[in-house]
N, C-alpha and C positions, 0 to 999 in steps of 0.2 A: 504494500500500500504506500501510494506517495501523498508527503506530505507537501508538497512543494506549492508554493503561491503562484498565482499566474503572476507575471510581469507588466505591468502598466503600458501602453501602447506609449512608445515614445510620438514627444513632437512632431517629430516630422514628418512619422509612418500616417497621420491625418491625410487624408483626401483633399487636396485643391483641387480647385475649379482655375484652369487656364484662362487667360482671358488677353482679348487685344482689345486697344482703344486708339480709335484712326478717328482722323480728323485734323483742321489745322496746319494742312500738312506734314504731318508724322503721326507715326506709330508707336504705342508702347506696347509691350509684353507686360503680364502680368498675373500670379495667381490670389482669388478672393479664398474666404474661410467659407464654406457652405452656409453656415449658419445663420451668416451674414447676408448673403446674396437671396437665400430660399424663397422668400416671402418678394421678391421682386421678379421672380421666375415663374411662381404659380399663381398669376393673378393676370385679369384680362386688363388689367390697368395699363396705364403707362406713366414711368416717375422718371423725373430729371436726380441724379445721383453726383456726387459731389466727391471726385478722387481726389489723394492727398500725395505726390509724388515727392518726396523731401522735399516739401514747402510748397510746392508749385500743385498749385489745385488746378484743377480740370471740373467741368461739369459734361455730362454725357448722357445719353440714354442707350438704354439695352436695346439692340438692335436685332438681335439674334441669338438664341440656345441651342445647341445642338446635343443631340440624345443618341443613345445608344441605340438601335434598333431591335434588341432583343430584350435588355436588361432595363430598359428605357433611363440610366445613368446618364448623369450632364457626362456630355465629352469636351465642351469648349460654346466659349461666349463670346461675342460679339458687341463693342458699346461703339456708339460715332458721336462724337467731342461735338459740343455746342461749338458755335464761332462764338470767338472771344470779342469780337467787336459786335456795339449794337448795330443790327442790319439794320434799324428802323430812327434815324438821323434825324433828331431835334431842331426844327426849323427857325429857334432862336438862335441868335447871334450873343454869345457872352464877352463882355471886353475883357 
């Protein structure tokens, strides 16, 4: 008979979710925490999300999830970066 403990899953052995964010012209790579992202994947919504790149934020929306076809597991995400300039130009003139 064994007496032996399971072993705690280490850190790193956790699941990410891959993820690219185009827009802007450039690309980042990047993996979220599931836990994190869940509730923006399975909902017919659509939310503007706010990434945090060492200091350099981004705003984006999810664009696309991609699933397993059997296991139906996320395999990879897709966000496209808001334009950082307002498209919609204030018709006042400020001195």
């Amino acid at each position: 008979m064994s007496t032996a403990r399971k072993r705690p899953r280490p850190y790193a052995a956790r699941v990410w979710y891959p993820c690219v964010l185009s827009g802007n012209g450039e690309s980042v790579s990047f993996s979220v925490d599931p836990r994190e992202i869940k509730a923006l994947i399975y909902t017919p919504n659509s939310y503007i999300v706010e990434f945090d790149f060492d200091g350099k934020k981004e705003q984006a929306v999810l664009r696309e999830a991609q699933f397993h076809p059997v296991r139906e597991q996320i395999l990879h995400l897709i966000s496209t970066a808001l334009p950082r300039v307002n498209p919609y130009p204030s018709p006042f003139r400020y001195a």
